[in-house]
C-alpha positions in Angstrom: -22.6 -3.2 12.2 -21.7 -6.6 10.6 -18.1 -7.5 11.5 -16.1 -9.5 8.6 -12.4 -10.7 8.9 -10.3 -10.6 5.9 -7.1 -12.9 5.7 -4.4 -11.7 3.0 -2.6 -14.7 2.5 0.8 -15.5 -0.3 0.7 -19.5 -0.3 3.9 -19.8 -2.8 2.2 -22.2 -4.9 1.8 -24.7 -1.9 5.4 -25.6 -2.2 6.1 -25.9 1.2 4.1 -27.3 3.7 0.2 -27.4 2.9 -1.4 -28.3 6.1 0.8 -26.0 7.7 -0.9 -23.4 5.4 -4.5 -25.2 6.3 -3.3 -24.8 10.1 -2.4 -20.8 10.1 -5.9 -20.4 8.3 -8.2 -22.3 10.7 -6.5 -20.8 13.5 -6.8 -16.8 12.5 -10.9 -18.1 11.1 -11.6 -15.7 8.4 -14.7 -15.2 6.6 -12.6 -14.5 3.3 -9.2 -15.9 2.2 -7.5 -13.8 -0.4 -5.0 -16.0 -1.6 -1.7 -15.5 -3.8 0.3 -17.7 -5.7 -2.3 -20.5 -5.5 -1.1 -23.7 -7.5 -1.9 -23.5 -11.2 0.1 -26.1 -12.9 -0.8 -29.8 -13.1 -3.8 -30.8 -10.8 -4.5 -27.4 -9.8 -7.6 -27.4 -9.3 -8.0 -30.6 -7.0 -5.2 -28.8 -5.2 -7.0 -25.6 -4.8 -10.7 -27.3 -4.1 -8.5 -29.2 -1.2 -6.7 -26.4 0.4 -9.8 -24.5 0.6 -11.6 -28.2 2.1 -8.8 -28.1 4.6 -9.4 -24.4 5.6 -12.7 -24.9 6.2 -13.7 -22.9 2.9 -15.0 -22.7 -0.3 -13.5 -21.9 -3.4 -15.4 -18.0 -4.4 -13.5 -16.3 -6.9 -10.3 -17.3 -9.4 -9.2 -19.3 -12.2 -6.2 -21.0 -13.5 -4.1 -18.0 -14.5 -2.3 -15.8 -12.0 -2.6 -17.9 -9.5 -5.6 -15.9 -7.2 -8.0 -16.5 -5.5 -10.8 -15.6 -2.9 -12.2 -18.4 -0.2 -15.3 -18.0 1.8 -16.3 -19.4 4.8 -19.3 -21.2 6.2 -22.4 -18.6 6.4 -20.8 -16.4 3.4 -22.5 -17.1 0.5 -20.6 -15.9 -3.1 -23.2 -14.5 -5.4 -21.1 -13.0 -8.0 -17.4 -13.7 -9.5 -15.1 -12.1 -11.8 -11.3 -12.8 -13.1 -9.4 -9.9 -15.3 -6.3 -10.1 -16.9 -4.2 -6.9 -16.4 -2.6 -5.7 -19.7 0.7 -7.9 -20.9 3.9 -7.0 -19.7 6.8 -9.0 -21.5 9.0 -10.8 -20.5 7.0 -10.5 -17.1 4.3 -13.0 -15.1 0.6 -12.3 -16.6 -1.0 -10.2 -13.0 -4.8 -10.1 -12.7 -7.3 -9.4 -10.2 -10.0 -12.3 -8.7 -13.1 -10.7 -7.6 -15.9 -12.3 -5.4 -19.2 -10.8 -4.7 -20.2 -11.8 -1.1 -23.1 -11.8 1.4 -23.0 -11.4 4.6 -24.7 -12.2 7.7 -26.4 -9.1 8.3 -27.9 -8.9 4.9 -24.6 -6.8 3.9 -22.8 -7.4 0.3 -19.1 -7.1 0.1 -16.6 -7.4 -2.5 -13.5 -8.8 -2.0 -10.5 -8.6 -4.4 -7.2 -10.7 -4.3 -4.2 -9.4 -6.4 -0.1 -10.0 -6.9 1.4 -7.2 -8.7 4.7 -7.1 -10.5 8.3 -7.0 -9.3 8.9 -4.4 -11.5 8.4 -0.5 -11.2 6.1 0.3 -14.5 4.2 -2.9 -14.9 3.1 -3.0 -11.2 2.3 1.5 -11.1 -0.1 0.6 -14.4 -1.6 -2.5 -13.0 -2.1 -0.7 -10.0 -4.8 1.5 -12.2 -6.2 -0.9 -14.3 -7.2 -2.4 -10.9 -8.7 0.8 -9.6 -10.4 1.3 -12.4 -12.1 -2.6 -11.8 -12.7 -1.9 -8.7 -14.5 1.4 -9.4 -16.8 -0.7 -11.9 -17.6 -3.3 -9.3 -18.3 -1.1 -6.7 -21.1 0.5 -9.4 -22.3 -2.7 -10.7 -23.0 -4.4 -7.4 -23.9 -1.7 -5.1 -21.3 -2.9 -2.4 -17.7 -1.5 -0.5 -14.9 -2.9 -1.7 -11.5 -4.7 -0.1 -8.6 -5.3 -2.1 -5.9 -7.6 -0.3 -2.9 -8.6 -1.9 1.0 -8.9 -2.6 1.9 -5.5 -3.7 6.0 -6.6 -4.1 6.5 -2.9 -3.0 6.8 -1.2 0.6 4.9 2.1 1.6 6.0 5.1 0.4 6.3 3.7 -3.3 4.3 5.0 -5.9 1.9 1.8 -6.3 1.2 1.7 -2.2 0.9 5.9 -2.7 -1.7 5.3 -5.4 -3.9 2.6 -3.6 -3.4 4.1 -0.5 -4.6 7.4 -1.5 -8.2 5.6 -2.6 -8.3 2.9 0.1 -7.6 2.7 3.5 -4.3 1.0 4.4 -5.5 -1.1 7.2 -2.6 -1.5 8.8 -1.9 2.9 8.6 -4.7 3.1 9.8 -5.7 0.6 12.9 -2.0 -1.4 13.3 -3.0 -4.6 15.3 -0.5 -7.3 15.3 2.8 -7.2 13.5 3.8 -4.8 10.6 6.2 -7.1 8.0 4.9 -9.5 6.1 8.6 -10.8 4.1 9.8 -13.1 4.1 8.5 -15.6 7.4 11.7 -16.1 8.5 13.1 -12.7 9.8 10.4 -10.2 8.4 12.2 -6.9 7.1 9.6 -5.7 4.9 6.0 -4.9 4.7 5.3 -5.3 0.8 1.3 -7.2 1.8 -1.6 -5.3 2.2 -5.3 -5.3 2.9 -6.9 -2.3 1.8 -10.7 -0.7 2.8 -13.1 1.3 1.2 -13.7 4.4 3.4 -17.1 3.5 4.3 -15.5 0.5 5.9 -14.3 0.6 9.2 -11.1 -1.0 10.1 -10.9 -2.7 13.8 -7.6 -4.3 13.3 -4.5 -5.3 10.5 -1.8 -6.8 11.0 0.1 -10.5 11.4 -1.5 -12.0 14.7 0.7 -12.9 17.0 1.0 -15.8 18.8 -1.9 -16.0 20.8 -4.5 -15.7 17.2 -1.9 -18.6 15.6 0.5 -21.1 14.9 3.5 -18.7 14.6 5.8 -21.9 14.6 3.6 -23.1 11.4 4.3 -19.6 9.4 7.8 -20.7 8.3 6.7 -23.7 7.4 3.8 -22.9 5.6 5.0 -20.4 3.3 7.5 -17.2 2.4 4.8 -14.2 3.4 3.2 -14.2 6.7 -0.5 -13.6 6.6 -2.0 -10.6 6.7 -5.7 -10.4 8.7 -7.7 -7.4 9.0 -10.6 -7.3 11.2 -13.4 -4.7 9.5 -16.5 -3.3 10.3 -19.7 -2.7 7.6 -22.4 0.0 8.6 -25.7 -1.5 8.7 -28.1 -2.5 6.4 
């Protein structure tokens, strides 16, 4: 079995306190950062190449628009990327999905997937299946599981969580390891961030770490989510 740890993370553009973002991240030491609201406005990209610097990482999967993107640490090596634009909504935020193809120690593949969806019913239940649909052509294309982690701006039970839910394992549903809610930092009421499994993925652990795995003094200061790390297990080779 190769272990990989997924962090789930919602940055809010790096408007509060970067190296209190850098700090929660070394701390919980995944081996992929799926980040939202990434900065995309003026410098963005020395911004993100320095977050990822400050994490420890490297910068895997993402682009300017929609603010995504996926991080890898040392002894992950990215062999593949892709960024889609999820149909137009107006009036709305342009959504998309940052994909990275990853290899692992163990001579496993994995694809990891970092998504925000809409605050809004429709947009976010159709962007929810353009993304399943992406995700179903990765997984043929590259011959690998997939994990989706992401701001989902709903709670379980709603239709978009129903719909990934019912072709991913919720990692938190299904192995609850840490806290549930994710929003906002201060005084979580609601879990609307997930990290989600393909079934041939085992899931060891989800949930917010507590404060033994990090800073939780440095997760109001870093940002309005709290992160999200799932601890997952690949069959062999």
């Amino acid at each position: 079995m190769t272990s990989v740890r997924v962090l789930g993370y919602n940055i809010r553009s790096l408007r509060d306190d970067p190296a209190a973002v850098a700090r929660v991240v070394r701390a919980i030491r995944p081996d992929v950062l799926c980040l939202q609201e990434v900065p995309r406005f003026r410098g963005w990209r020395a911004r993100r190449r320095a977050l990822a610097a400050d994490c420890g990482m490297t910068v895997a999967a993402g682009r300017r628009a929609c603010g995504l993107a996926v991080l890898a640490a040392p002894g992950v090596r990215p062999v593949r990327r892709e960024f889609h634009l999820l149909s137009r909504a107006p009036g709305l935020h342009r959504r998309g999905l940052a994909v990275a193809v990853l290899d692992l120690a163990g001579g496993r593949r994995l694809i990891a997937a970092s998504t925000h969806l809409d605050l809004v019913e429709g947009p976010r239940l159709r962007h929810t299946g353009e993304i399943l649909d992406l995700l179903d052509r990765a997984r043929r294309r590259y011959g690998a599981p997939v994990v989706l982690a992401g701001d989902i701006n709903e709670e379980p039970g709603g239709p978009s969580w129903a719909l990934l839910a019912g072709r991913f394992q919720d990692g938190y549903a299904v192995a609850p390891d840490g806290g549930e809610l994710t929003f906002p930092a201060r005084g979580p009421n609601r879990r609307i961030d997930g990290v989600f499994a393909d079934a041939g993925i085992g899931v060891a652990g989800c949930g917010v770490p507590g404060g033994d795995a990090a800073p939780e003094a440095d997760y109001v200061l870093a940002t309005d989510h709290l992160p999200l790390r799932a601890d997952l297990r690949l069959p062999g080779a």
